[in-house]
N, C-alpha and C positions, 0 to 999 in steps of 0.2 A: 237383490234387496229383499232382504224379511223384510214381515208385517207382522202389526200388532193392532190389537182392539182398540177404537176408541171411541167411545159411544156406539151411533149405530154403525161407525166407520170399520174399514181394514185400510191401514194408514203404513207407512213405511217405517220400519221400528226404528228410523232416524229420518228428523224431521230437518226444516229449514227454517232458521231464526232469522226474519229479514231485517230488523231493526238497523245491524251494521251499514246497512246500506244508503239508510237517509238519517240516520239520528243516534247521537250521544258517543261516538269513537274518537271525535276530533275529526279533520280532513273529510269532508265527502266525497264519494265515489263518482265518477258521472252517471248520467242513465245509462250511458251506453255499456257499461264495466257491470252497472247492475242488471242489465239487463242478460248480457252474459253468464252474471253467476245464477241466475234464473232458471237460466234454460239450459246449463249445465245440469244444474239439479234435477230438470226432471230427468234427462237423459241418464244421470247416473242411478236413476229410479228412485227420486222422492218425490213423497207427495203428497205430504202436508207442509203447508208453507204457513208461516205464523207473522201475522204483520199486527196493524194497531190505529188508532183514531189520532194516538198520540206522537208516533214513528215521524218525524220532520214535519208535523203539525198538517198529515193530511196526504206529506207526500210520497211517503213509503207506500201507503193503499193507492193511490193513482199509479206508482210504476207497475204494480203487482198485476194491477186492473189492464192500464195497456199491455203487458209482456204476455200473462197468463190469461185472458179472454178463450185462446183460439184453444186454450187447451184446457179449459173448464173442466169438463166432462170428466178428465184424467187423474184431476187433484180433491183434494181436500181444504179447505181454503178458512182459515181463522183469523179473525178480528178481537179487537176487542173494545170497550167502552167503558165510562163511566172518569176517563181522564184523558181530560183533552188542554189543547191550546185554545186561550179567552183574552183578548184585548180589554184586559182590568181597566186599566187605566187612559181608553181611551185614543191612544199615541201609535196606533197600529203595532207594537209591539203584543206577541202573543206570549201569553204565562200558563203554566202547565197548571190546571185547575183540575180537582176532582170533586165530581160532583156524578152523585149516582141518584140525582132525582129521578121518578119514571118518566117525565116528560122528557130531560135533556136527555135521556139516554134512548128512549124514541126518535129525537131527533138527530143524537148521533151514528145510528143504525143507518135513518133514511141516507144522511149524508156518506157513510162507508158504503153503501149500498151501490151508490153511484159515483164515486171514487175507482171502486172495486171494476165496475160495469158488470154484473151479475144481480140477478131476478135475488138469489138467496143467498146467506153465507152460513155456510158446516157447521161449524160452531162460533158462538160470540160470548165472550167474557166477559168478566166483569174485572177489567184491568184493575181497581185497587175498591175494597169496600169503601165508600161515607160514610161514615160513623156517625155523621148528624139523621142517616136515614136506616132506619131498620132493613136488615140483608131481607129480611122477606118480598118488602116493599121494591125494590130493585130486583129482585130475585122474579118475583113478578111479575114486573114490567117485561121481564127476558123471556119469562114464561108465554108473556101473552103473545109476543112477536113470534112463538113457533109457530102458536096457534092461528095467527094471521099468516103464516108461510113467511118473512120475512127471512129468518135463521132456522136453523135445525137443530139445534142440538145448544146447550147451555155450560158454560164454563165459569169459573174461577180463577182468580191470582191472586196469592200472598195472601191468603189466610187461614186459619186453624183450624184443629178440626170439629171442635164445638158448632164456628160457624159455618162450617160445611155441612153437620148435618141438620144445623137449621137451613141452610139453604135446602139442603134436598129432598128435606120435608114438604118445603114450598110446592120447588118443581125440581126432573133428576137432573142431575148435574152430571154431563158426559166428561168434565177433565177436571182437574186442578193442575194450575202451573204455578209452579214457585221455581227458587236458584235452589239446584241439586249438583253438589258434586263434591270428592273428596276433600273441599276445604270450606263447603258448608253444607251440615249436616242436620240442621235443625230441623229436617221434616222427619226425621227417623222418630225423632220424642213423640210422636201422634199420626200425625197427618199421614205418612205413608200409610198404615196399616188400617186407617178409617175410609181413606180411598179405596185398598183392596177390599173391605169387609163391604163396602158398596156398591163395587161395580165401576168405582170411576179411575179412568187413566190421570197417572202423574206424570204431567207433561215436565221436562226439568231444563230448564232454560240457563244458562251459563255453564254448559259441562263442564269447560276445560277452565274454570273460574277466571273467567273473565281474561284468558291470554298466561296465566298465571301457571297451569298445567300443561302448555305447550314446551316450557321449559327455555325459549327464547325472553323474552322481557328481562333482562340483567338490570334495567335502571330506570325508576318509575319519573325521573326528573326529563326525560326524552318522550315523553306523552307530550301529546298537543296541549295548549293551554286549554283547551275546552272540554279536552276528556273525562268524562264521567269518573274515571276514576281515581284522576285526582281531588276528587270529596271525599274518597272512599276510604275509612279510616287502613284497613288492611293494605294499602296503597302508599301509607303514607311513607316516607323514606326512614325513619326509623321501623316502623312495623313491617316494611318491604324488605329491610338488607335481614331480618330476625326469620324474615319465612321464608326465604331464599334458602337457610340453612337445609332447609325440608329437601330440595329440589335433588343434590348428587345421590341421596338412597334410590329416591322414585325415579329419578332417568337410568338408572343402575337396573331398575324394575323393567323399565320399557325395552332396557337393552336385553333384558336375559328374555322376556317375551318373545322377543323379536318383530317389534312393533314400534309406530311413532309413540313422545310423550302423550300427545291430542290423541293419539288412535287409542289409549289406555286408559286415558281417562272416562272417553266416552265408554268404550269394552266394559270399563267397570260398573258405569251404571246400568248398561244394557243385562249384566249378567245379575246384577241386585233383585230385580224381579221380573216378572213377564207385564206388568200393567205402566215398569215406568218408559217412555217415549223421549230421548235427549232430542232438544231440537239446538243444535250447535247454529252457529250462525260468522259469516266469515263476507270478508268482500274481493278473496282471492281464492281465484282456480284450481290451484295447487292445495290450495287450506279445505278446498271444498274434496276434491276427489279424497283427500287423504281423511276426512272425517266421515265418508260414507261407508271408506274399506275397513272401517271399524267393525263393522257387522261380522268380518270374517276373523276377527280376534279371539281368542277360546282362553280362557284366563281360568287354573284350576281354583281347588279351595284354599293352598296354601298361599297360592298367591294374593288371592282376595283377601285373604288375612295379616297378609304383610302390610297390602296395602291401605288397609284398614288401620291397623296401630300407625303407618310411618306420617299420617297426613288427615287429622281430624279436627274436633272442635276443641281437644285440649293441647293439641299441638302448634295451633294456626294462632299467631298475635295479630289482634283488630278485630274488631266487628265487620260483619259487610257495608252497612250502612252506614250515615251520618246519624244523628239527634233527630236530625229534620227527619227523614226517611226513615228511623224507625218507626218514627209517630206515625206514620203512612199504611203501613202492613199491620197486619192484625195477628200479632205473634205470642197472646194467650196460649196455652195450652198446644202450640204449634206442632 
């Protein structure tokens, strides 16, 4: 396995997205399956593992916490906060709430803290900004907890790069993670290049756009009724059968590589720059080994160029998001 910089880390230059494991695919995994794809992953030498406060409302960081304890020492270990699950209404039902006050995100630290079962966590994010709360004032609250030993290092998701560098005016900011990958492109307009002009890795979470670059998903109406990304405008069965057309060039791509569709997708952002970090994320064994072997994929510049014109932002029909979920991400000057 390469490595790559992130903050004061050397991190494996493909990480692990756990989220599949407790939240938002449809179907869940048992512990026992994810506990598997776990310790697969370090064995295939990764070692940064990416979970959440929000990940099965608490239960993704508890499997992480029991599975990966004994082998602390070996990883790099990321959280994030500022959205979580909150019984609005009373009824024991939890609702995904973002709220990046410095207290609740104090006390969503202490809570991942012991989820996790580790004294500190690498780095902790700030899963989506509040925009009722100034980035500084949250930014600070993050700040303050390195300084208590809590975390180590400070992160981002899903925002721009205006507020990036008001964030890291605050305090520095060791990553920004947003969705990077050849059918959403929108950190190129900013954010990538304000990240390398400061030192912070771009963590890129959905490589293979959500199952979409794998080249298997022929029909978005066989998703689970609770899949994420049946919301997802790009998902929906008119915008699906329209970017399907994309798919015989690029697996024509994969084949003249000689590589998976998934090993090429990731290959491509690996070779984009040295700061950005795919963390693919998967809840099968097979999906896991064939997304690490990516690292050994050498993809020249014409190829990068094909791949670039066949599968972009003016090719791809739908947004990624819903109405709701853009309102969420702060994608100003993105």
């Amino acid at each position: 396995m390469q490595h790559r910089a992130l903050g004061p880390f050397q991190v494996s230059a493909i990480g692990l997205g756990c989220m599949s494991l407790s939240h938002a695919y449809g179907a869940q995994v048992s512990a026992e399956q994810g506990e598997r794809v776990l310790l697969s992953a370090l064995d295939a030498g990764v070692t940064l593992f990416d979970t959440a406060t929000l990940y099965g409302f608490g239960a993704n960081e508890a499997l992480l916490g029991k599975v990966l304890k004994p082998h602390r020492q070996k990883i790099t270990l990321a959280s994030k906060c500022g959205m979580r699950g909150v019984d609005v209404n009373g009824d024991g039902k939890l609702v995904r709430v973002i709220d990046g006050r410095p207290a609740t995100l104090r006390k969503t630290c202490e809570d991942s803290l012991r989820r996790l079962q580790t004294d500190v966590i690498d780095l902790y994010y700030l899963h989506r900004w509040d925009k009722t709360v100034p980035i500084e004032e949250s930014v600070g609250a993050l700040g303050e907890m390195v300084r208590r030993g809590y975390i180590r290092s400070v992160g981002l998701s899903e925002v721009s790069a205006d507020t990036l560098r008001r964030a890291h005016a605050e305090h520095p900011i060791a990553a920004l993670q947003t969705e990077y990958s050849l059918w959403t492109r929108n950190p190129e307009l900013a954010v990538l290049g304000v990240c390398k002009e400061l030192g912070v890795a771009f963590v890129a979470f959905s490589p293979v756009a959500r199952g979409f670059l794998c080249g298997k998903l022929q029909e978005v109406n066989t998703l689970d009724a609770n899949d994420i990304r049946r919301s997802m405008p790009r998902f929906s069965p008119d915008n699906y059968a329209a970017n399907l057309k994309l798919l015989p060039a690029y697996l024509q791509v994969a084949k003249d590589v000689g590589c998976t569709p998934a090993q090429l997708a990731i290959a491509w952002l690996l070779h984009r720059d040295e700061h950005i970090i795919p963390i693919p994320g998967t809840t099968s064994l097979s999906h896991l080994t064939e997304d690490v072997e990516a690292v050994n994929v050498a993809l020249d510049a014409a190829t990068m160029d094909n791949l670039d014109a066949l599968i972009n932002q003016n090719t791809v029909v739908g947004s990624r998001y819903s109405a709701q979920g853009n309102s969420e991400v702060d994608t100003e000057n993105f």
